[in-house]
N, C-alpha and C positions, 0 to 999 in steps of 0.2 A: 388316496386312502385318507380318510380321517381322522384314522390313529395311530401314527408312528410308533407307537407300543406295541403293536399288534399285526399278525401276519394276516395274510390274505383267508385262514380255516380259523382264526378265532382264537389263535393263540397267541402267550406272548413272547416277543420276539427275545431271540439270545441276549440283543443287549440290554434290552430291560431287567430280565433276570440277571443278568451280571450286576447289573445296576440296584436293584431289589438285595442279590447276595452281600453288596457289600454294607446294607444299610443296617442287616439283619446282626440279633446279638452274638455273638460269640460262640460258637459250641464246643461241646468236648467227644474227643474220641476217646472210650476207655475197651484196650485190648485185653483179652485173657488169654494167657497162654501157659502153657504146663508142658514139664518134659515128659514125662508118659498118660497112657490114656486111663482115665480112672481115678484121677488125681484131681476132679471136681470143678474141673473150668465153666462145665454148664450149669452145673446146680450153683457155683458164685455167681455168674451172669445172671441166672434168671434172680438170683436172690437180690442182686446190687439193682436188677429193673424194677422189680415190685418195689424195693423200697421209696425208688426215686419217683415211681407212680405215685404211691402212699401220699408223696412230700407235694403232688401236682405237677409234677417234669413232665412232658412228654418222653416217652422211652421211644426207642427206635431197634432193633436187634437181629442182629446178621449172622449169619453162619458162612463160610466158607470154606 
């Protein structure tokens, strides 16, 4: 193989993304949670993403 980075379908291999993840800056996880439903934990999430769009962050946003 002539790239040790890289699997045999063109991908790259786990240790290089390990390798890749620990180079990478810092991220945050911010959780919303609320004790009953209705009490606006979606409408802050989407509000606190737009803003950090606004600012040029990449957002990223999950529901579970």
């Amino acid at each position: 193989m002539s790239d040790d980075n890289r699997t045999s379908d063109h991908r790259p291999s786990p240790d290089a993304l390990v390798e890749a993840a620990g180079r990478d800056l810092r991220r945050r996880l911010k959780i919303f949670l609320g004790a009953a439903p209705g009490v606006g934990k979606t409408f802050e999430m989407l509000e606190s993403g737009r803003a950090k769009k606004a600012e040029g962050v990449d957002v990223v946003i999950g529901v579970v």
